[in-house]
LOGU-119269 format. One record per residue (C-alpha): residue number from 0; residue in three letters; y, z, x. Coordinates in steps of 0.05 Angstrom, whole numbers. Last residue first. Layout:
REM residues N
<pt><seq>NUM</seq><type>ALA</type><c2>Y</c2><c3>Z</c3><c1>X</c1></pt>
...
***
This chain:
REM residues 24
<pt><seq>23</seq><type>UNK</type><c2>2263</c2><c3>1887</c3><c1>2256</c1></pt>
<pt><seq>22</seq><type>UNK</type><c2>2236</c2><c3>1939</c3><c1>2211</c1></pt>
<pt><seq>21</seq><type>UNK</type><c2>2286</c2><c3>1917</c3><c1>2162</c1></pt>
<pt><seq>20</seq><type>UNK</type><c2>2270</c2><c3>1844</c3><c1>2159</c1></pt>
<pt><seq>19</seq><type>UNK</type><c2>2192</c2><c3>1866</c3><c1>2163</c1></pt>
<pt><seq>18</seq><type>UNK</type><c2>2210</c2><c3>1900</c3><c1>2100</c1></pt>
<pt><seq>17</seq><type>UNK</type><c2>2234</c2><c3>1843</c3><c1>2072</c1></pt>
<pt><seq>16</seq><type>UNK</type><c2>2174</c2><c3>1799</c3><c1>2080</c1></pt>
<pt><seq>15</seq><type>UNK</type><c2>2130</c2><c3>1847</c3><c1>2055</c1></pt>
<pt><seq>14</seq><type>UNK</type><c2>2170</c2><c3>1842</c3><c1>1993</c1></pt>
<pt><seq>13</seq><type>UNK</type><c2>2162</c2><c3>1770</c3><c1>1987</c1></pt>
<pt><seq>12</seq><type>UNK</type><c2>2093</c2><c3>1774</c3><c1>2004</c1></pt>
<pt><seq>11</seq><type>UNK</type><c2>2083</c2><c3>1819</c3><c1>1943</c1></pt>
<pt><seq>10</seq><type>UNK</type><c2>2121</c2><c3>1781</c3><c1>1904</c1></pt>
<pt><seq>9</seq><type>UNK</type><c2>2089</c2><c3>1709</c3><c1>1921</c1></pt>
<pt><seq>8</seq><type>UNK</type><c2>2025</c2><c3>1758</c3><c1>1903</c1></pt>
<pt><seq>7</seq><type>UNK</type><c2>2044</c2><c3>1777</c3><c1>1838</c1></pt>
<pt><seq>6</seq><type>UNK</type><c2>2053</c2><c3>1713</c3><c1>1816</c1></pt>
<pt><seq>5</seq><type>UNK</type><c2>1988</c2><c3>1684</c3><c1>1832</c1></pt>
<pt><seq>4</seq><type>UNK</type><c2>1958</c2><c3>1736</c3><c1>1804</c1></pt>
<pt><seq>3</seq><type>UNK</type><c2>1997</c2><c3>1723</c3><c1>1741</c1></pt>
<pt><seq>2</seq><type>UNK</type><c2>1962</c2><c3>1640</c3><c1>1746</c1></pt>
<pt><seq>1</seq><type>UNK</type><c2>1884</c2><c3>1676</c3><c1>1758</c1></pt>
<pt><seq>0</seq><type>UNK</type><c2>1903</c2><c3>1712</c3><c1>1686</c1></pt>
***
């Protein structure tokens, strides 16, 4: 369970990361 959190939270940041992209 502590392993999918994990996992979810690399997405997360990866998706925060591309919306700073486009707010750039």
């Amino acid at each position: 369970k502590k392993k999918k959190n994990k996992k979810k939270a690399k997405k997360k940041k990866k998706r925060e990361q591309k919306k700073g992209k486009r707010d750039e």
